[in-house]
Residue, then its C-alpha position, 0 to 999 in steps of 0.5 A: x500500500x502506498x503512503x507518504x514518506x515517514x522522513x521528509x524534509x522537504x518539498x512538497x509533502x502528500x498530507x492527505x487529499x488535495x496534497x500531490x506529494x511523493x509516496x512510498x511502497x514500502x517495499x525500497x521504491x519511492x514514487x515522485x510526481x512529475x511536474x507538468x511542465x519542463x520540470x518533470x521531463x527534465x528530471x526523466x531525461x536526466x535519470x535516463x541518460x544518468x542510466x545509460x551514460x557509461x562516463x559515470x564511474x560506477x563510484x559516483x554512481x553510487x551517489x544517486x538514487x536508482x532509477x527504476x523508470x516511470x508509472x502511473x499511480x493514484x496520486x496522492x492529492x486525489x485527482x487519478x493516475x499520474x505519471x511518477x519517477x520511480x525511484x530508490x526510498x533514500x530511507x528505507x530500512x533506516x529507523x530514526x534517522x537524522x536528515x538533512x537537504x542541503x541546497x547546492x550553489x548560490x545560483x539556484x537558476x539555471x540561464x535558461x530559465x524565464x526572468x518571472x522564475x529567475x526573480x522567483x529564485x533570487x528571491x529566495x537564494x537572497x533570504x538564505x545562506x544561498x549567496x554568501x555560503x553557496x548552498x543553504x538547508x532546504x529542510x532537517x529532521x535531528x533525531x534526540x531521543x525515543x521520548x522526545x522524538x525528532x526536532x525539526x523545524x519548519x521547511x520555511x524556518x529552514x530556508x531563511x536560516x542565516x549564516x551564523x545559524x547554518x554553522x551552528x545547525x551543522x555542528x547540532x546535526x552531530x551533537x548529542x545535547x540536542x534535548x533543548x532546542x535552544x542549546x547554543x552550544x553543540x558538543x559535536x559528540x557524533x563529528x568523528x563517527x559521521x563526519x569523519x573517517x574513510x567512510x564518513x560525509x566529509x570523505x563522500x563529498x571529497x570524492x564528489x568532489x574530486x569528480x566535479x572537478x573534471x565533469x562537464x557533461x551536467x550542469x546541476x542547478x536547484x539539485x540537493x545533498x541528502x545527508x542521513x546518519x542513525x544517531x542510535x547507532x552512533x550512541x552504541x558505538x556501531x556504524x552510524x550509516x552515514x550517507x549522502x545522495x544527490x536529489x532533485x534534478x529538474x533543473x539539469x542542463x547539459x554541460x557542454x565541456x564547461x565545469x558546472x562552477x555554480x554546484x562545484x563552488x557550493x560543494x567546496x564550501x560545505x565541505x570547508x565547515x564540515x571540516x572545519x568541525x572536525x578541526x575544531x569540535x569543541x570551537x563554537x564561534x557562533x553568535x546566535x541570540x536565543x531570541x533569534x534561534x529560536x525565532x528562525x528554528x522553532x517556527 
């Protein structure tokens, strides 16, 4: 039976009838309706020639969702059959996992793009950390404890967190005094576990670095690093499961033998505060008033 995804965190949600959002089978497959418009052929086409293009090196393959083609479903807002990507469920198997969507570079349009989307995006891009940090939250869930549940702050309060504030929403991300909202002051307990090591996010982002450094074939406008980890693990000493995928490609263009500078710029600085972090777990130096955090995280 299909149903909404238990762990969203951003973009538009199935929440009951009159809601068109991406639903789950339960089953490892993840249904997303296309768009009617450019948006939804753009993402079939990217995944169709993500799928047959053998200059993906099977290491960077590994990144994005599978593909298991297209299908009509009952969509979820109640208005019949609609055509949906068929996709892998990102957050299938996992039990309380931390999530985040993190928006990579600080143009969110593409050139091509009408100048009424354009002023669209901008707007956005400059309410958020988008321009001065080349990428921005879209969306997170952190998982606290199994009476507290998940503390997760609007997607809207998400978007409009400042600068200040993404540093400090990335150091909590890994934090295990995450029981009061307002605590200012992470401990980054899970830095090493899930940031670090051969395996950890910040050795995946530098190996997808590593490939936009030299990729020209797309040019990845508006696309998302999901990152997830299970915080339990960590708390047992196991292996935390830490991942990062990319999503969201409606927005892809062709490369055209130029390096896609715009998601490669954004890459490079996620990647400089997440190692900043490990550098320095126990530096805070954020200035963040409790009024404003709580203002900006708690809406």
């Amino acid at each position: 039976m299909l149903k909404a995804p238990q762990h969203q965190v951003a973009g538009h949600e199935a929440a009951g009838v009159g809601n068109l959002g991406p639903l789950v089978d339960g089953s490892g497959s993840f249904y997303k309706p296309l768009q009617d418009d450019k948006r939804g052929s753009n993402e079939v086409a990217f995944y169709t020639s993500l799928s047959t293009n053998n200059g993906i090196p099977p290491h960077i393959r590994r990144f994005f969702p599978r593909f298991y083609g297209t299908q009509h479903i009952e969509a979820s807002d109640g208005s019949g059959l609609l055509p949906h990507l068929v996709l892998e469920d990102l957050t299938l198997g996992r039990v309380n996992p931390s999530i985040m969507d993190i928006k990579i570079g600080s143009r969110t349009w593409a050139p091509e793009s009408s100048e009424k989307y354009i002023e669209k995006c901008l707007k956005k891009d400059r309410e958020s950390s988008s321009l001065p940090l080349g990428f921005r939250i879209s969306g997170l869930q952190i998982y606290r404890s199994k009476e507290l549940g998940f503390w997760k702050p609007g997607k809207k309060a998400a978007q409009k967190l400042s600068t200040e504030q993404v540093k400090l929403v990335l150091r909590r991300f890994v934090s295990s005094n995450t029981l009061n909202d307002l605590d200012l002051k992470p401990d980054c307990a899970f830095a090493s576990t899930v940031y670090g090591g051969s395996t950890g996010i910040l050795s995946q982002l530098l190996e997808l670095k590593a490939w936009f450094e030299d990729q020209t074939i797309y040019h990845l406008y508006s696309c998302s690093i999901l990152v997830t980890f299970e915080k339990e693990l960590a708390l047992q000493g196991k292996n935390p499961g830490a991942q990062i995928k990319l999503i969201d490609f409606a927005h892809v263009y062709e490369g055209r033998g130029v390096i896609d500078h715009n998601f490669l710029g954004g890459l490079c600085s996620l990647i400089k505060f997440i190692s900043e972090i490990l550098t320095a777990p126990s530096e805070c130096k954020i200035d963040v008033s409790a009024k404003a955090d709580q203002k900006n995280l708690t809406d």
